[in-house]
N, C-alpha and C positions, 0 to 999 in steps of 0.2 A: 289528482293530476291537474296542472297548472295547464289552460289553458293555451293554445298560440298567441303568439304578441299580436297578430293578426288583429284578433280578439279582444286584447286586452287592454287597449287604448281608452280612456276615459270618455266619457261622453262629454258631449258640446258643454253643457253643463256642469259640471264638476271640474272640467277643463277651465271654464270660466272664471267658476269660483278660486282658481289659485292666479288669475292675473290681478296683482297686486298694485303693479305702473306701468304709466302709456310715458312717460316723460320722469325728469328728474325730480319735478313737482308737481305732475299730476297721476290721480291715479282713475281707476274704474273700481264701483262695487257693483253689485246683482243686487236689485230689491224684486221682492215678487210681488206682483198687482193679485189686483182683486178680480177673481175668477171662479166661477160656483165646478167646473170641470177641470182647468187646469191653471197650476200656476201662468201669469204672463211676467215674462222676465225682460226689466229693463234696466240695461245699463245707464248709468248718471257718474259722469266724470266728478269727483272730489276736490271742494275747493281746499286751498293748501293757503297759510300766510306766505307774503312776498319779501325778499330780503328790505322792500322799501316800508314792511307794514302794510297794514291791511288784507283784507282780504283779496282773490285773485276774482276773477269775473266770474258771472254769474254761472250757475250747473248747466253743463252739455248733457243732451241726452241721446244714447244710440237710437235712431229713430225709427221705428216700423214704416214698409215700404207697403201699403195695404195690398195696393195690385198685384205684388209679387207672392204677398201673403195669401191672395184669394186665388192664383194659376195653380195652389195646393190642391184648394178645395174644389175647384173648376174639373183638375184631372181624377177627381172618386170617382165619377159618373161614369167616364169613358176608361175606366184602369176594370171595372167590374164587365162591362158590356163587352170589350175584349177579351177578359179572361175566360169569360161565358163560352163566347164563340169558338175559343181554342179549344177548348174541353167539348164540345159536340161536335167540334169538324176531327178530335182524334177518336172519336167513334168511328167502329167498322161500318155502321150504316149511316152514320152522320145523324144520328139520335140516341137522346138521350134519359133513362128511363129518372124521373124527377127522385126517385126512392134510393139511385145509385150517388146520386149529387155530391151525398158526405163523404162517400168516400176518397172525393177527390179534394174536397175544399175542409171538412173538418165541420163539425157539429152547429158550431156559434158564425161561420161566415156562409155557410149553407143558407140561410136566411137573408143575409144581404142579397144573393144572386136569385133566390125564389123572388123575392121583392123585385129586383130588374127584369124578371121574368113577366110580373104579372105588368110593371108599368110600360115597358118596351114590347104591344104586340106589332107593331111594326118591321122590329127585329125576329124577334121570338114566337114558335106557333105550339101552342100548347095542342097538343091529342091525345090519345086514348079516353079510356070511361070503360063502365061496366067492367066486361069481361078482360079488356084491354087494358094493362097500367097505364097510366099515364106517364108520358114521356114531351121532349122539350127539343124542336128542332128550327134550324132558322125557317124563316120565309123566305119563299124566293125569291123576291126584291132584294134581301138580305144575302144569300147564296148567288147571283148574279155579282154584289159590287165583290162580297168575298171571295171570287173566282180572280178580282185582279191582284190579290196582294202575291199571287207568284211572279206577277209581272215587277211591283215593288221590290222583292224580296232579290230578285235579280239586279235591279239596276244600286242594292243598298252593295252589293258585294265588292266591286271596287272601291266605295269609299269607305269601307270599312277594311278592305287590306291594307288600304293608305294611312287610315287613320291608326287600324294597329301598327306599322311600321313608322310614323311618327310617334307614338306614346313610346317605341322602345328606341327611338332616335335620342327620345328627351333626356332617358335615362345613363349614367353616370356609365356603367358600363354596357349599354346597349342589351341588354336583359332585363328581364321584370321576372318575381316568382312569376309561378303556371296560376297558383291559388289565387294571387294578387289579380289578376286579368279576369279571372273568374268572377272575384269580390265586384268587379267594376264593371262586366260585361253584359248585363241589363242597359246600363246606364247609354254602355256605347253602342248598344243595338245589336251586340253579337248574336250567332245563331246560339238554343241551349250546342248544341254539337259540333258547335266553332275548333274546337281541338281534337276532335277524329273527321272532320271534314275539309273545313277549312282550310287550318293550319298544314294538312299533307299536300294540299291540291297547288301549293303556293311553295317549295321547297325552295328555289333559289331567292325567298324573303326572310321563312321564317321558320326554327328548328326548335324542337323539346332535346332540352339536354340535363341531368343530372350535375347539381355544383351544389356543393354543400350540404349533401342531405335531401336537397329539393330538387323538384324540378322546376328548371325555368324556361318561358320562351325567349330567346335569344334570335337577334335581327342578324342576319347571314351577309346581307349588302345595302350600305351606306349609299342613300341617295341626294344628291347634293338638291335637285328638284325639287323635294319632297319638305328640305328644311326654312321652307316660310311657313310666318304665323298667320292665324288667322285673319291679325290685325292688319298685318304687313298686304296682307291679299287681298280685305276690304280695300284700304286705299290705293294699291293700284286697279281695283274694277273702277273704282269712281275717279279715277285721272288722277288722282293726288299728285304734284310737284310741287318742289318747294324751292327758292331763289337763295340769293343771299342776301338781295336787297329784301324780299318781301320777310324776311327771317331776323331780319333787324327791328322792320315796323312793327310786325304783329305782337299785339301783346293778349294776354291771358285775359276770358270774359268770365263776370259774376258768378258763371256758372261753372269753372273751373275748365270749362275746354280750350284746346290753343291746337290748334291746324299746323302740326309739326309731324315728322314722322316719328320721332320719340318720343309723343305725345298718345295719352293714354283719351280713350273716346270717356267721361265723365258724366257722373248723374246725382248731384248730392241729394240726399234723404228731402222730403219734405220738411223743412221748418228748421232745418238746416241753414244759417246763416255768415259763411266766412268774411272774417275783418280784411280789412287793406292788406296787417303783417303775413297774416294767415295767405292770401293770395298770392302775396310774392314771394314767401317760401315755394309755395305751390306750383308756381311759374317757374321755378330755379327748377323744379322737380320735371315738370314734363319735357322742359327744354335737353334734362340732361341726358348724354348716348350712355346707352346700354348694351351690355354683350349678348348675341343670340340665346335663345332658350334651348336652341340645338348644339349648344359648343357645350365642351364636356363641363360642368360644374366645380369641379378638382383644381382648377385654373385660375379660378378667383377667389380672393379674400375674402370669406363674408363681411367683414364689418367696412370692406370698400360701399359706400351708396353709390355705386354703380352697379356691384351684384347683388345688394338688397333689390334695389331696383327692378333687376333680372331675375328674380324672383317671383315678382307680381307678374311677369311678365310667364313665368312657367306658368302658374297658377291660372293665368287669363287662356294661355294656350289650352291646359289638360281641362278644363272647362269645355274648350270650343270644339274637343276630341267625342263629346258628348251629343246623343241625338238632341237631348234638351237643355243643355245649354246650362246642367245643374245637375250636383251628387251631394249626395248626403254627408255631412263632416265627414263620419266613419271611411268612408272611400276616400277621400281626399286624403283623410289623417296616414291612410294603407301607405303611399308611396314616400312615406318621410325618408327613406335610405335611399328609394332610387332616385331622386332630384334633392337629394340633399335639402329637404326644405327646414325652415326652422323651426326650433324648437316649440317655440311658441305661434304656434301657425292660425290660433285664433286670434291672437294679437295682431297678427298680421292682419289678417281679413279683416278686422274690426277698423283698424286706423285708414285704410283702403276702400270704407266705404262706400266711396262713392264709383268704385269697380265693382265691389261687391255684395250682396249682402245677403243673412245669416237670418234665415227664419227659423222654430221650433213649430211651427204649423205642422197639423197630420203628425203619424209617429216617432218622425226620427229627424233630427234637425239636418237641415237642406242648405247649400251655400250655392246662390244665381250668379251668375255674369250679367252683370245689368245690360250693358250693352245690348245684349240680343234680344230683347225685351224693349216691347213697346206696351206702356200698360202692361196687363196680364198674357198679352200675347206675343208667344215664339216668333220671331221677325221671318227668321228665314228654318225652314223646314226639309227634313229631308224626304225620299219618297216613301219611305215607310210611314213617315209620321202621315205624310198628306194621305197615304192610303187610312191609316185609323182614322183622320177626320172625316174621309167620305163616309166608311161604312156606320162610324157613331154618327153622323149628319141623319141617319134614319131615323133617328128617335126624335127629330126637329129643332138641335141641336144645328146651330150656323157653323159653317164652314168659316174661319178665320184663315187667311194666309195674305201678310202683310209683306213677304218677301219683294215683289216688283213694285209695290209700291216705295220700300225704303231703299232699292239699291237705286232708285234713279233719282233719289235726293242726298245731300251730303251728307258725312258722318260727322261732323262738326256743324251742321244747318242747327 
């Protein structure tokens, strides 16, 4: 039996390997580096002869974002010392006997969390001996900050019905599958019991209804409030207005940013170097209006560069739908029918670089919103997150939270 299509989308990789052209004369190949664990894969743009002769300019390279590539390796630490903590606070006594461990995590990751165990006694208080098994319970400094995450887990519940009633805004017919929300609903911080809890306590938002076979959640009432983007909300916190006169002066800086509201917030790759022509393409690019990411998709042409445009523009939104601000290709690749994205949606992300970018760090390849990223760390966090930073801050792990510091400087500074 043939798996779901859900399922059966190609990975980042093999996806890759069949983009053949970025342009009419240029193309990408995949070479793999040298790695003793895994391959490291880098794109290099292919030079092509020019109608005038010669060759075209020297190889572009996709270029690794390290910082972004290390907030991978950064989240092992704190992804294990939470999962720990979940699994002994849903014990009846809030302990756990070290011998029952595998039952829960499986033979071979058993061992990563014995290891967090013995490095983290600050969190973790190991007891029994002799007569007693041993068993594996927090400390109470640990059990104190863990009493506040019901306070978190409260204040995440409104933006999380917001946020699920904008992801089924974005979509074509204002439904997503039930499975599809599921596939993504780590990412966006749902509860596991978000659709026997959730989804009932909320009916004049959001209904399960059978169509096609499936079940879908389906948005009950269009909220006109609800339909700004993230972007759009950044610059009005920070005052953004724009003139007519000052809209004439400003022009586009080295670094690809331009203070417009049709202007995307910009981060090119390290070692990354745009020409003069390359720039005022670029400049024709952010200057140009686009249609909301909340008007239905059906409306516009794709091949207008106003709904390519609009595009980059969903893709920046359902990013910013996320507690972390990043999904893994597979979940991005899930909503190709309900926002109609295109075909080639790593093509996209790749040419868009400087929006986005595409690691294979850790298991499964991952696509950032760079914007929300300063260095390797989440700019602005919700209170779920800031609650996992305090309780992982036990093990001596600094608290990072760069939110008040970046909303009171500009997004174009």
């Amino acid at each position: 039996m043939s798996k779901p299509l859900l399922y059966r989308r190609s990975s980042i990789f093999s996806v890759i390997l069949r983009i053949h052209k970025l342009r009419e004369t240029e193309s990408f190949v995949l070479f793999p580096g040298e790695s003793s664990s895994r391959l490291q894969w880098t794109f290099v743009q292919v030079r092509h002869k020019s109608g005038g002769g010669g060759w075209r300019p020297k190889q572009k390279v996709y270029h690794r974002v390290h910082d972004l590539d290390k907030a991978i390796d950064l989240n092992k630490k704190p992804s294990l010392i939470l999962q720990l903590k979940s699994i002994i606070q849903a014990q009846k006594h809030g302990s756990l006997l070290l011998r029952d461990l595998e039952k829960h995590v499986g033979f071979v990751h058993k061992w990563n969390l014995m290891a967090a165990i013995e490095k983290y006694p600050t969190i973790f208080y190991v007891g029994g001996g002799h007569k007693e098994p041993p068993f594996v319970m927090l400390t109470e400094k640990a059990k104190k900050i863990a009493a506040e995450e019901s306070e978190a887990t409260e204040s995440m519940e409104p933006i999380l019905v917001n946020n699920l009633r904008k992801l089924l805004m974005m979509s074509v017919d204002c439904r997503v599958p039930l499975e599809k929300v599921e596939f993504i609903q780590s990412a966006m911080g749902l509860p596991q019991d978000f659709k026997s809890i959730l989804i009932p306590k909320y009916p004049e938002f959001f209904s399960l209804k059978v169509i096609n076979g499936k079940v879908n959640l389906v948005l009950e009432n269009w909220d006109s409030s609800l339909a700004i983007t993230a972007r759009e909300d950044r610059l009005s916190r920070e005052g953004f207005s724009e003139s007519v006169g000052d809209r004439k002066r400003v022009r586009i800086t080295k670094d690809g940013n331009f203070l417009g509201r049709n202007a995307f917030k910009i981060s090119f790759p390290p070692g990354f170097r745009p020409n003069a022509s390359y720039l005022e393409e670029f400049e024709k690019w952010q200057k140009m209006e686009f249609p909301s990411p909340y008007l239905n998709a059906r409306r516009f042409d794709a091949a207008d560069p106003k709904a390519r445009k609009r595009v980059v523009a969903v893709l920046h939104e359902l990013l910013s739908l996320t507690m972390e601000k990043r999904v893994t290709c597979a979940q991005l690749d899930a909503f190709h029918s309900e926002y109609l994205l295109p075909s080639r949606l790593i093509l996209c992300l790749i040419k868009h670089q400087g929006i986005f970018y595409i690691t294979n760090k850790g298991a499964r390849g991952t696509v950032f919103l760079k914007d929300a990223y300063a260095g390797s760390n989440l700019i602005e966090k919700c209170p779920l997150l800031l609650f996992h930073d305090r309780f992982v801050a036990l093990c001596g792990r600094k608290e990072v939270n760069l939110s008040n510091e970046m909303q009171s400087s500009s997004v174009f500074s």
